[in-house]
C-alpha positions as CSV (number, residue, x, y, z in Angstrom):
1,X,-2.4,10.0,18.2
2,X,-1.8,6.0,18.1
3,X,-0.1,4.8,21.1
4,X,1.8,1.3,21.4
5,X,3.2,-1.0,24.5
6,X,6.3,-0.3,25.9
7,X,7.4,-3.5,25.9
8,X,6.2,-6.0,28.8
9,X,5.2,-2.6,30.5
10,X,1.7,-1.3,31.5
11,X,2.8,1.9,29.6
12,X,1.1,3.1,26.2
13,X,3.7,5.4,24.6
14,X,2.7,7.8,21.7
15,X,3.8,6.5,18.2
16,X,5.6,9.7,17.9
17,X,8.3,9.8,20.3
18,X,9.5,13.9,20.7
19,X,13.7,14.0,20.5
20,X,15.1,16.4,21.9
21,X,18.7,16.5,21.2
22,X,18.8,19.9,19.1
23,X,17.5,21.9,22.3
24,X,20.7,23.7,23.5
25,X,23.1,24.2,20.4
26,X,19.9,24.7,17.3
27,X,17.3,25.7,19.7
28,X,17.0,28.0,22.4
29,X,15.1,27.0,25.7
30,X,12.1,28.9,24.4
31,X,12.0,27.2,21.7
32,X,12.3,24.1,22.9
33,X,9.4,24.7,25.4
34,X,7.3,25.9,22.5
35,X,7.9,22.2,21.0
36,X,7.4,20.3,24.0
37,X,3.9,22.3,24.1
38,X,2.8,21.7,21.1
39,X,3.8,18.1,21.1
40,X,1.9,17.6,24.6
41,X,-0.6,18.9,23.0
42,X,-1.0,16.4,19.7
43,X,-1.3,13.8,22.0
44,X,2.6,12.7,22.5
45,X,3.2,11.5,25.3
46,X,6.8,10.0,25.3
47,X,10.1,13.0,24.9
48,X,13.7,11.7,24.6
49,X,16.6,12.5,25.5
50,X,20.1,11.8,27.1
51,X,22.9,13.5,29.2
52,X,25.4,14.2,26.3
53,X,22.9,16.3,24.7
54,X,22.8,18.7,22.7
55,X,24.5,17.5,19.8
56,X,26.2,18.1,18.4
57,X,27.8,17.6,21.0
58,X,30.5,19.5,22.7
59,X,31.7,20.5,26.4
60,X,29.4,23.5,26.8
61,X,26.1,22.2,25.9
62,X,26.5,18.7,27.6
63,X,23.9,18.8,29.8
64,X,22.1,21.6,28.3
65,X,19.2,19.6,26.8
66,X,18.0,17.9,30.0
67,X,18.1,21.4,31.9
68,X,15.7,22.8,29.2
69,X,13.6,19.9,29.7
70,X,13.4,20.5,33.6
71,X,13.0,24.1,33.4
72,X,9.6,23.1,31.6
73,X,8.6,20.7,34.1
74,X,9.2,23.2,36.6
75,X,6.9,25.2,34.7
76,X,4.5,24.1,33.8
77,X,3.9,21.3,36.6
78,X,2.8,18.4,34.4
79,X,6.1,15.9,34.9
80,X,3.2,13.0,35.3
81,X,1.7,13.5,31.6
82,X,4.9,12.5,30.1
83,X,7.1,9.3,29.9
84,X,10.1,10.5,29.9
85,X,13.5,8.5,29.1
86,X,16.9,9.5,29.0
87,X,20.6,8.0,28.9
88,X,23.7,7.2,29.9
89,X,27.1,8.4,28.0
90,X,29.0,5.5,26.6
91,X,32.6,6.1,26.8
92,X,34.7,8.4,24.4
93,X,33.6,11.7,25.3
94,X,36.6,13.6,27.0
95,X,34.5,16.3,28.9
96,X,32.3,13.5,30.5
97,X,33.6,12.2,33.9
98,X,36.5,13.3,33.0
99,X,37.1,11.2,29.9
100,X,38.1,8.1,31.8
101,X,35.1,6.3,32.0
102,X,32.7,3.6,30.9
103,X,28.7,2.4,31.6
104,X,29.2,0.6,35.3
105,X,28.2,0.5,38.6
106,X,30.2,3.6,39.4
107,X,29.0,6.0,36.1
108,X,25.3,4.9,36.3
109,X,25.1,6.1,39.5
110,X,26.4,9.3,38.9
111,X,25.0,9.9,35.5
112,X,21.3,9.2,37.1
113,X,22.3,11.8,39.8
114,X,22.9,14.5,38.0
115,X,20.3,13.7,35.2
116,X,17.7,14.3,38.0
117,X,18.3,17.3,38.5
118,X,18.7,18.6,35.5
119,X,16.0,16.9,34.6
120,X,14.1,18.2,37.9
121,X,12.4,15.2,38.4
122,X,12.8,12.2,40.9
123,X,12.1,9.0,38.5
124,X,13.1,8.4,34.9
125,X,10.6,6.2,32.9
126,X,12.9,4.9,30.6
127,X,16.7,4.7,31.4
128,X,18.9,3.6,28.5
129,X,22.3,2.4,27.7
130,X,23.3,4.8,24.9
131,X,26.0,2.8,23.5
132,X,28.0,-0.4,24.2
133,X,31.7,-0.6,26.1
134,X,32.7,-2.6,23.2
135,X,32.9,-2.6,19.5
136,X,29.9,-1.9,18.2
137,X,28.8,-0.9,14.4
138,X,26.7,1.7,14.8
139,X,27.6,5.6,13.8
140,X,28.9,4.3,10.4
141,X,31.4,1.8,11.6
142,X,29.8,-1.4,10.2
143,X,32.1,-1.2,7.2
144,X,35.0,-2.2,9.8
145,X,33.4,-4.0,12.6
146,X,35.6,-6.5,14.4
147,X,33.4,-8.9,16.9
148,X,36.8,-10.5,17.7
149,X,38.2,-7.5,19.5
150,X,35.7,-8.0,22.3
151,X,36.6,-10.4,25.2
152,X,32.9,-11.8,25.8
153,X,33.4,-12.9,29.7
154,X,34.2,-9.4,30.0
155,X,31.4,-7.8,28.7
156,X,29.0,-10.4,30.2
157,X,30.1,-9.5,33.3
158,X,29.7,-5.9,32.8
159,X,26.4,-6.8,31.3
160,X,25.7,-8.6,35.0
161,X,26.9,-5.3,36.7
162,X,24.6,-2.9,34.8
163,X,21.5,-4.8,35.4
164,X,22.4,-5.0,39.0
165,X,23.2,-1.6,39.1
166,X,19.5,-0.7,37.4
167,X,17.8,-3.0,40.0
168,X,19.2,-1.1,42.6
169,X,18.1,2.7,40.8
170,X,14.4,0.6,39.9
171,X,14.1,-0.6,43.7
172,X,15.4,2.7,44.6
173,X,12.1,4.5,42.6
174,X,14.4,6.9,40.5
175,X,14.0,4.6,37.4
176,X,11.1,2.8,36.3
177,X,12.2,0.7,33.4
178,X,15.5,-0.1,31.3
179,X,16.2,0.1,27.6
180,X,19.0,-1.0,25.4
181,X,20.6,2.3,22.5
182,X,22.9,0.8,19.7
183,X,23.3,-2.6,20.7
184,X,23.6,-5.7,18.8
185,X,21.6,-8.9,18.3
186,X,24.1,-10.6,20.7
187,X,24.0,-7.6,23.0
188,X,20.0,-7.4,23.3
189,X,19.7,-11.6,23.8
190,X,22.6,-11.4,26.5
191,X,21.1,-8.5,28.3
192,X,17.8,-10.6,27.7
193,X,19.0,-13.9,29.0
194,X,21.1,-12.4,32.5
195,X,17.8,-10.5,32.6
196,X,15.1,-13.6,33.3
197,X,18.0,-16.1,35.0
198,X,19.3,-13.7,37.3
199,X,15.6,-12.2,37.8
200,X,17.1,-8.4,36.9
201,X,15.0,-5.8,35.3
202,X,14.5,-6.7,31.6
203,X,15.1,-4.6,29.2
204,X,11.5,-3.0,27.5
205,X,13.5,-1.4,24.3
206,X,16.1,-0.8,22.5
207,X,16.9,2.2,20.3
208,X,18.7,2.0,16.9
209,X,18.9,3.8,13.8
210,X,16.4,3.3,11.3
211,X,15.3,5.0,8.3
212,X,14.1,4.2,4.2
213,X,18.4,4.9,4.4
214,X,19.3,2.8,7.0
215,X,17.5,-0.8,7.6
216,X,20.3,-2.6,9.4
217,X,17.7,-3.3,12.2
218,X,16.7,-6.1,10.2
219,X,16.3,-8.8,9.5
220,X,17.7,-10.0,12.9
221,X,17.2,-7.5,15.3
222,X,13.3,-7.3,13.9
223,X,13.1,-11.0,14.7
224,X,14.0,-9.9,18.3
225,X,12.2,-6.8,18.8
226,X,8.7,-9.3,17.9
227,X,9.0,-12.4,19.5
228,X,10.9,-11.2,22.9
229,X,8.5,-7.7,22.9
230,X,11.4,-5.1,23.2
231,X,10.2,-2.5,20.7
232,X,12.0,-0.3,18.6
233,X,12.7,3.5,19.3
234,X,13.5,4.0,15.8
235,X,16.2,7.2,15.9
236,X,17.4,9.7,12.8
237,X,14.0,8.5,10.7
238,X,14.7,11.1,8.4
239,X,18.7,10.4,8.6
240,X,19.6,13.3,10.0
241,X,17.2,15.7,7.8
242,X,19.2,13.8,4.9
243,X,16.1,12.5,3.7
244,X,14.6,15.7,3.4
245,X,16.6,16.7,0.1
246,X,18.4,19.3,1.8
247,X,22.0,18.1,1.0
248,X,21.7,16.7,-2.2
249,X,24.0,18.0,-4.7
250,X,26.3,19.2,-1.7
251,X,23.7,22.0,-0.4
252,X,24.6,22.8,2.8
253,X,22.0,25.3,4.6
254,X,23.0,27.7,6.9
255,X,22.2,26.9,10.4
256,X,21.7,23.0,9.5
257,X,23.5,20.1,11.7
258,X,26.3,19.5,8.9
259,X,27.6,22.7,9.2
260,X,27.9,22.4,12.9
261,X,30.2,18.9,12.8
262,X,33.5,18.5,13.0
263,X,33.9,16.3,10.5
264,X,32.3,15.3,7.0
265,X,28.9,13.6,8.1
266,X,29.8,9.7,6.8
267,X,26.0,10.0,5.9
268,X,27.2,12.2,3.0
269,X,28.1,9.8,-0.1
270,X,27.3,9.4,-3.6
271,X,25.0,6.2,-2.8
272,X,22.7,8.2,-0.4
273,X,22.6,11.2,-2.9
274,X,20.9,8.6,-5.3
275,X,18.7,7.2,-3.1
276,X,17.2,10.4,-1.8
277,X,16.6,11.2,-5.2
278,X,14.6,8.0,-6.2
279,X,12.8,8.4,-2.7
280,X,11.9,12.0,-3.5
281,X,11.0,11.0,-7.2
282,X,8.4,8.1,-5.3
283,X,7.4,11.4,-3.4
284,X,6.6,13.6,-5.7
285,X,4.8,11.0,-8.3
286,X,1.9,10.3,-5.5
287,X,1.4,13.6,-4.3
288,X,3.3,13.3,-0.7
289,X,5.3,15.1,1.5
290,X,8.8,13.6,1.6
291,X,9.3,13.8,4.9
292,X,5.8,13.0,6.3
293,X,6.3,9.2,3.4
294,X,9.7,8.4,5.2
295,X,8.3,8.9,8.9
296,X,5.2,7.2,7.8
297,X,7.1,4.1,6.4
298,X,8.7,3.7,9.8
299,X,5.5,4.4,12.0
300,X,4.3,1.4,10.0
301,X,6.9,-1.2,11.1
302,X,5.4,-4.2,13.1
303,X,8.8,-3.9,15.3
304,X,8.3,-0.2,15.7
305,X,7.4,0.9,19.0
306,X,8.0,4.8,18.7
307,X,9.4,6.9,15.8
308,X,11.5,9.6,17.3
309,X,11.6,12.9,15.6
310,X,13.4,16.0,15.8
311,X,12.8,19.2,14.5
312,X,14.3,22.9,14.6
313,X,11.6,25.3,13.9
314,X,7.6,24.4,14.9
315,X,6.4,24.0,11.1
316,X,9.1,21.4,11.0
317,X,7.5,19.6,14.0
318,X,4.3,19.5,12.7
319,X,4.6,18.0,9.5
320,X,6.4,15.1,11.4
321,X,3.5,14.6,14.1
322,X,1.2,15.3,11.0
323,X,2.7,11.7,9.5
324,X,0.5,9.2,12.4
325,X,-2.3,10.4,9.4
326,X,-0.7,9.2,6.8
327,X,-0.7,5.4,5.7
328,X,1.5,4.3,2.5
329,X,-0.8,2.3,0.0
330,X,0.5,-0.8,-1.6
331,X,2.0,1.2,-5.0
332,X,3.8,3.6,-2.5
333,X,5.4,0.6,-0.6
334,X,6.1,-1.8,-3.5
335,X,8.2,1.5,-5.2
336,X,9.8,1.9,-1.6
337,X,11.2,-1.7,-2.2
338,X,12.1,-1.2,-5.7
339,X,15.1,1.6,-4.5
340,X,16.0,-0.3,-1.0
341,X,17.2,-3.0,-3.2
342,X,19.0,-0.4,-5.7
343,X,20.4,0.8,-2.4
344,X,19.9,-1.5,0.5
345,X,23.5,0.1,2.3
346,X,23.5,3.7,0.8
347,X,26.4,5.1,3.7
C-alpha cells in the first residue's frame, strides 16, 4: 500500500481510502465487517464515512453506516489502527434534525455527539463539512449554478462560526482535524484565509467528485489542493459503478444503486454512455481491467491525496485495492486525453 500526507498533518493515510456509504441499505453489517477486514488487512488505513449514510439515503438507514462501523470497533478493539473521518449533514434532508437545519455552531455539536457513539469512539480524525449552506454545483447542478444567490458576508460569517465551532470539538479532543466536502475554489480559500488570520484549525482536505467522467476539480481547485497542501479525497472514482459498463445501453442490474433512487441518476445521459464506451474500448485494447485503469488514473493525480472506493461484494473490493499495482503507461494516458476532450462534461 502507498500512503500520502494528510495535508499539513503528521498523518500518512493509505492511497486507498475505504467508503463506506453502501453498509446499511446494499450491505449487511456482516458484510461490511468482512470489508473493513480485508481492507485493514491490505494495508488501508483511512475508512470514510458520514452521518447521513447509507445512501441512498433515507430515514431508516441514516445513521446505520456509522453503527456498523462501531460495532467493528467494539469488536475487534483496533479503533487506533485506523484514521477514521466522518461528516456533517448539509441541510435539505427532512429526517435530519428535524429538517430545519444547517452546518453551525448548534448542528456540529450535535451531529459530533451522536456520531460518537455510533461510531463508539471518543475522537474523529477527520471531521468534514459535507456540503455548503449555499449554492453550490456539485450533485449535477453546475449546469444552473447561480454564485449571485449567495450573500457572501453571510456565509463568511458562518464560515467564522464553523471554524470556531471545530476549535472548540479539536481543543475538546473529540476531533483531530478538519476537512472541507463539495466546496468551491472560493469556499476552500475563504475557509483557508479565516483559518491562518483568525489562527482556527485549517482545513487538511477537501473531498470532491472526481473521476475519467468528472474532472471539474480542475484546473482551479488542483491549483489549490498543490500549493496550499489540502489534498484531494477524490469520491465516486468509478462514478457511481457508471464506469464499470454496467448501465450502458440502459442495463440496469438488479440489486445496483440506480434501482434504489428515487429519481433518474443525472449521471445517466447519452454523453456518458459514449464516453464509457471509448474508456472501455482504451481498456480492452491494452489488456486492463476497466475498473482497476479508472481508479488507477485517479491514484495517479499529483492533487490526489486518497481515492475513495466503494464496493458491494468482496471480489469487488479487491479489484479496487488491487489498482495501487497498477500504473498507466504513456499510450494508456495520451488515449485517456484523447476521449476527455471528446467528452470533457459527459453529465
Amino acid at each position: 500500500m502507498e500512503y500520502r500526507k494528510l495535508g499539513r498533518t503528521g498523518l500518512d493515510v493509505s492511497v486507498i481510502c475505504l467508503g463506506t456509504m453502501t453498509w446499511g441499505r446494499q450491505n449487511t453489517e456482516d458484510e461490511g465487517h468482512e470489508q473493513m477486514d480485508y481492507a485493514l488487512e491490505q494495508g488501508v488505513n483511512f475508512f470514510d464515512t458520514a452521518e447521513m449514510y447509507a445512501v441512498p439515503t433515507s430515514a431508516e438507514t441514516y445513521g446505520r453506516t456509522e453503527e456498523i462501523i462501531g460495532a467493528w470497533f467494539a469488536a475487534r478493539k483496533n479503533r487506533e489502527k485506523v484514521i477514521l473521518a466522518t461528516k456533517v449533514a448539509g441541510a435539505g434532508i427532512s429526517w435530519i434534525r428535524g429538517g430545519d437545519y444547517k452546518i453551525d455552531r448548534r448542528n456540529i455539536k450535535e451531529a459530533i455527539e451522536n456520531s460518537l457513539k455510533r461510531l463508539q469512539t471518543d475522537y474523529i480524525d477527520l471531521y468534514q463539512l459535507h456540503w455548503p449552506n449555499r449554492e453550490h454545483y456539485h450533485f449535477g447542478r453546475h449546469w444552473n449554478f447561480s454564485p449571485e444567490k449567495a450573500d457572501a458576508a453571510a456565509e463568511l460569517d458562518g464560515f467564522l462560526e464553523n471554524l470556531e465551532t471545530l476549535e472548540g470539538l479539536t481543543k475538546a479532543g473529540k476531533i483531530r482535524h478538519v476537512g472541507l466536502s463539495n466546496e468551491t475554489a472560493w469556499g476552500m480559500m475563504q475557509y483557508l484565509k479565516l483559518s491562518e488570520e483568525k489562527s482556527l484549525p485549517r482545513p487538511v482536505s477537501i473531498q470532491n467528485e472526481y473521476s475519467l467522467l468528472c474532472r471539474i476539480f480542475e484546473p482551479d481547485l488542483s491549483e489549490i489542493a498543490v500549493h496550499e497542501n489540502i489534498g484531494l479525497l477524490a469520491y465516486s472514482p468509478l462514478a457511481a459503478g457508471a464506469l464499470s459498463g454496467k448501465y450502458l445501453d440502459g442495463k440496469m442490474p438488479k440489486g445496483s444503486r440506480r434501482t434504489m433512487l428515487s429519481s433518474p441518476s443525472h449521471r445517466d445521459t447519452k454523453q456518458t454512455d459514449d464516453a464509457i464506451k471509448a474508456y472501455v474500448e482504451i481498456a480492452e485494447k491494452h489488456g486492463l481491467d476497466m475498473c482497476q485503469m479508472a481508479l488507477s488514473f485517479v491514484n495517479a493525480q499529483p492533487f490526489v491525496t486518497s481515492n475513495i472506493i466503494g464496493a458491494t461484494s468482496m471480489e469487488q473490493l479487491k479489484t479496487n485495492i488491487d489498482s495501487i499495482h497498477l500504473k498507466l503507461n504513456g499510450d494508456v494516458l495520451k488515449a485517456i486525453d484523447t476521449v476527455y476532450r471528446q467528452f470533457p462534461l459527459p453529465y
